[in-house]
C-alpha positions as CSV (number, residue, x, y, z in Angstrom):
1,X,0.5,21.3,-30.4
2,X,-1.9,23.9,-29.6
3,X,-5.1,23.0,-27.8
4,X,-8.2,23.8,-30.1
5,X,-10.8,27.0,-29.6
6,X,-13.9,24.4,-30.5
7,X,-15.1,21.2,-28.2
8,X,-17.9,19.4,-29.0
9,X,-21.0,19.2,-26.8
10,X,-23.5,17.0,-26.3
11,X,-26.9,19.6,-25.8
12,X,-29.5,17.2,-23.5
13,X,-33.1,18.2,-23.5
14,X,-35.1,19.2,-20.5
15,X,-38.0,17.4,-21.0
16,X,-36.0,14.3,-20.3
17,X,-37.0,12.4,-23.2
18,X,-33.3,10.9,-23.8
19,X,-33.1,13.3,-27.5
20,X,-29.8,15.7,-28.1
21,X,-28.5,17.8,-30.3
22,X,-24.9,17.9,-30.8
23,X,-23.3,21.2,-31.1
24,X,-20.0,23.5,-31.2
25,X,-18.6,25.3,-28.8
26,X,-16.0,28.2,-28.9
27,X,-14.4,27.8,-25.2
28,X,-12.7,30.8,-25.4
29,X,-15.6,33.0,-25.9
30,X,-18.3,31.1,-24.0
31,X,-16.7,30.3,-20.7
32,X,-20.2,29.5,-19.1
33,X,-23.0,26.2,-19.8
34,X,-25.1,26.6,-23.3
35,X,-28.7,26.9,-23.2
36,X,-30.3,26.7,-26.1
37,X,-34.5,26.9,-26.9
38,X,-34.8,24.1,-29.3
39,X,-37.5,21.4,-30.8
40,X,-38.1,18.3,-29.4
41,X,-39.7,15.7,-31.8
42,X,-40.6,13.4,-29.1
43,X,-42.9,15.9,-27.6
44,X,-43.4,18.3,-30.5
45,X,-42.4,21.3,-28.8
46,X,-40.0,23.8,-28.3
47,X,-37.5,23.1,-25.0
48,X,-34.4,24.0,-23.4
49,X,-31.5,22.1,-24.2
50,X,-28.8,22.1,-21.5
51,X,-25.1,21.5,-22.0
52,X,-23.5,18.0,-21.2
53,X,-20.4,16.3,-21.9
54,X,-20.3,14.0,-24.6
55,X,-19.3,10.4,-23.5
C-alpha cells in the first residue's frame, strides 16, 4: 500500500499555554516545520503556532 500525501500535526502554541490546533499536512509539498499566526483563547491574542508531533 502506498504511504499517504497527508499526516496529521499537532500545531503547539508559543505562548506556552498548553492550547493546539490540530492541522493537515501535505508532506510532499511542505518538506519544512509549519508556522502558522493563530488565536489563542487563553490569552486572547494572536500567536505563532509551531509544528509538533502528535502523541
Amino acid at each position: 500500500m502506498a504511504k499517504p500525501t497527508t499526516i496529521k500535526i499537532r500545531l503547539n502554541s508559543t505562548a506556552d499555554t498548553g492550547y493546539f490546533y490540530v492541522a493537515k499536512k501535505n508532506t510532499r509539498t511542505m518538506t519544512e516545520k509549519m508556522v502558522v499566526r493563530k488565536y489563542d483563547p487563553v490569552v486572547r491574542k494572536h500567536v505563532e503556532f509551531k509544528e509538533g508531533k502528535i502523541k
